[in-house]
NUKOLNU-562058 format. One record per residue: x, y, z of N, C-alpha, C in turn; residue number from 1; residue in three letters. Coordinates in steps of 0.2 Angstrom, whole numbers, plus 2048, in hexadecimal, padded with zeros to 3 digits. Layout:
<vexvexs>
   nX   nY   nZ  caX  caY  caZ   cX   cY   cZ  num  residu
    X    Y    Z    X    Y    Z    X    Y    Z  NUM     ALA
...
</vexvexs>
This chain:
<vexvexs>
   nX   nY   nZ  caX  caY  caZ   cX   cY   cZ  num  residu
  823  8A5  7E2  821  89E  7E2  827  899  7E3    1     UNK
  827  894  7E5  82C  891  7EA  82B  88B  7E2    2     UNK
  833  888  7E3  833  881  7DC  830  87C  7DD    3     UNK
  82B  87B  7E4  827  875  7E5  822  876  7E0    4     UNK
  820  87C  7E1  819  880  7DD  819  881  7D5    5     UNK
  81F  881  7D4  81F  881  7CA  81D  87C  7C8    6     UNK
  818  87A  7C3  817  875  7BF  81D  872  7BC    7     UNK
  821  874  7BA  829  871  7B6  82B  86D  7BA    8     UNK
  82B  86D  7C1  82F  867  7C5  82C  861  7C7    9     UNK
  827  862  7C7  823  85C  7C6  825  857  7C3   10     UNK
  826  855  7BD  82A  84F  7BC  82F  84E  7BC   11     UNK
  834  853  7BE  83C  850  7C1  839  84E  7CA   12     UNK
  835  851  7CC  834  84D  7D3  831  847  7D2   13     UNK
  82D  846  7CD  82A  83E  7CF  831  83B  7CA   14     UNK
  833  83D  7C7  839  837  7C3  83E  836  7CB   15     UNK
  83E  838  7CF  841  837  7D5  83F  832  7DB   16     UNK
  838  833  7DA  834  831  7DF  832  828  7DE   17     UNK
  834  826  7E4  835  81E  7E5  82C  81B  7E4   18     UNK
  829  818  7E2  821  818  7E3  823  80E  7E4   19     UNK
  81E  80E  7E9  81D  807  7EC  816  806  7F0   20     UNK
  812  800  7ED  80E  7FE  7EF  80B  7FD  7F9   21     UNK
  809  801  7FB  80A  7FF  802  804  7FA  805   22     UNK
  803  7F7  800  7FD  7F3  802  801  7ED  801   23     UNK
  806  7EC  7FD  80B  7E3  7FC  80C  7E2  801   24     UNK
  80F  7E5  807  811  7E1  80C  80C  7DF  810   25     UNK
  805  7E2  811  801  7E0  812  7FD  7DA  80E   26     UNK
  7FE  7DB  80A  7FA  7D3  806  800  7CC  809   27     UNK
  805  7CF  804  80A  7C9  807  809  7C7  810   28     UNK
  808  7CC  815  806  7C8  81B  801  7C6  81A   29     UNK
  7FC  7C7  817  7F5  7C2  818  7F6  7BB  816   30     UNK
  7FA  7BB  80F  7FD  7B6  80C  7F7  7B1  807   31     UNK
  7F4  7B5  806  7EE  7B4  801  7F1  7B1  7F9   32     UNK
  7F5  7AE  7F7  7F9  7AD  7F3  7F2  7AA  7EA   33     UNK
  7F2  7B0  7E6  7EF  7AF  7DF  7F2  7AD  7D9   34     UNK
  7F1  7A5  7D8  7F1  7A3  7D2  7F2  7A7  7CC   35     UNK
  7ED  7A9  7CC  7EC  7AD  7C4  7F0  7B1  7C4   36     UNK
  7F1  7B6  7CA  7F5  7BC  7C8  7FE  7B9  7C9   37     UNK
  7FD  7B6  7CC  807  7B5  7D1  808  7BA  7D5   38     UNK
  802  7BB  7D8  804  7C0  7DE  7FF  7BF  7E4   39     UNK
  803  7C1  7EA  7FF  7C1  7EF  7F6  7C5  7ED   40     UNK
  7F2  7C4  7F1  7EC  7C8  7F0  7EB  7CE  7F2   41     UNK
  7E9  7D3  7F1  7E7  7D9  7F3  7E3  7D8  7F9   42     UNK
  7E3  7DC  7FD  7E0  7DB  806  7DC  7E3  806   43     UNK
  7D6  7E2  809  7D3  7E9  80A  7D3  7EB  80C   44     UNK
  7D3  7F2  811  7D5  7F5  818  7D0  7F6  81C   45     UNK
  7CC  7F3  81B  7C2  7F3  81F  7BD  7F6  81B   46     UNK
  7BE  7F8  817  7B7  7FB  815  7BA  7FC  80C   47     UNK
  7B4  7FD  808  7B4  7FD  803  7BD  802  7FF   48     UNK
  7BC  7FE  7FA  7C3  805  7F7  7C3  80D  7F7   49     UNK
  7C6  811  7F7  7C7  818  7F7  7CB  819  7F8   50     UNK
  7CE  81F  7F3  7D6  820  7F3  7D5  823  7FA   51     UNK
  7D1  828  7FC  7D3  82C  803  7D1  828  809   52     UNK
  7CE  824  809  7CD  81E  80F  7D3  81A  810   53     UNK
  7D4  81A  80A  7DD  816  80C  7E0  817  80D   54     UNK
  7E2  81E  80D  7E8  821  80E  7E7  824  817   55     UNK
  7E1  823  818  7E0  825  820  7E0  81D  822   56     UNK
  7DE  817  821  7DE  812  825  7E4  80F  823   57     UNK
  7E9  811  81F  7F1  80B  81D  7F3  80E  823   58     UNK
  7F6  811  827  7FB  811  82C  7F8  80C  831   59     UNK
  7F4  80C  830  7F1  806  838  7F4  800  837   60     UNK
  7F7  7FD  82E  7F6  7F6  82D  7FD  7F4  831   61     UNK
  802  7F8  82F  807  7F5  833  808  7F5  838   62     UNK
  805  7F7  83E  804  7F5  845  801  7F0  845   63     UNK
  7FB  7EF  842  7F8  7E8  843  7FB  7E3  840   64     UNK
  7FF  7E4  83B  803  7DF  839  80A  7DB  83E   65     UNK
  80A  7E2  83F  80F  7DF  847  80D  7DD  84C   66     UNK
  806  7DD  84F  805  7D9  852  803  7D4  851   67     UNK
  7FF  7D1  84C  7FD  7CA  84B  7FF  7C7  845   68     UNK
  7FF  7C0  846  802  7BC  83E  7FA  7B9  83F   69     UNK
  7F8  7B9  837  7F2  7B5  836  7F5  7AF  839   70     UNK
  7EC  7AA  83A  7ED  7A3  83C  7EF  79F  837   71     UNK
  7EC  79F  82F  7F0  79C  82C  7F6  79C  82A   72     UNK
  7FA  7A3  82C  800  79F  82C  805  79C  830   73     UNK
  802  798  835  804  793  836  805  78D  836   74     UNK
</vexvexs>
């Protein structure tokens, strides 16, 4: 069994591992900015929440992000 596969490494790998919202910079481009929280607003990726539908539809958003800027923000 290889040291990916022991259960023991498992927390010295995640104490390693960088973890980042990849839906922020998607909100900050929509620019939906919420009072209550002091944060941009959470943005949906087309259809209802699911961890496994979003992990299949989050690589599209940076393409689309790239090509257009909302009209409000102009």
């Amino acid at each position: 069994m290889t040291d990916q596969g022991r259960p023991a490494m498992r927390p010295e790998w995640l104490a390693r591992v960088r973890w980042e919202d990849a839906m922020v910079p998607c909100a900050v481009w929509r620019g939906l900015w919420s009072v209550k929280r002091s944060a941009y607003r959470n943005q949906l990726l087309g259809r209802p929440h699911d961890a496994v539908a979003d992990c299949t539809l989050l690589p599209a958003k940076p393409e689309r992000m790239a090509q257009t800027v909302p009209a409000d923000r102009w």
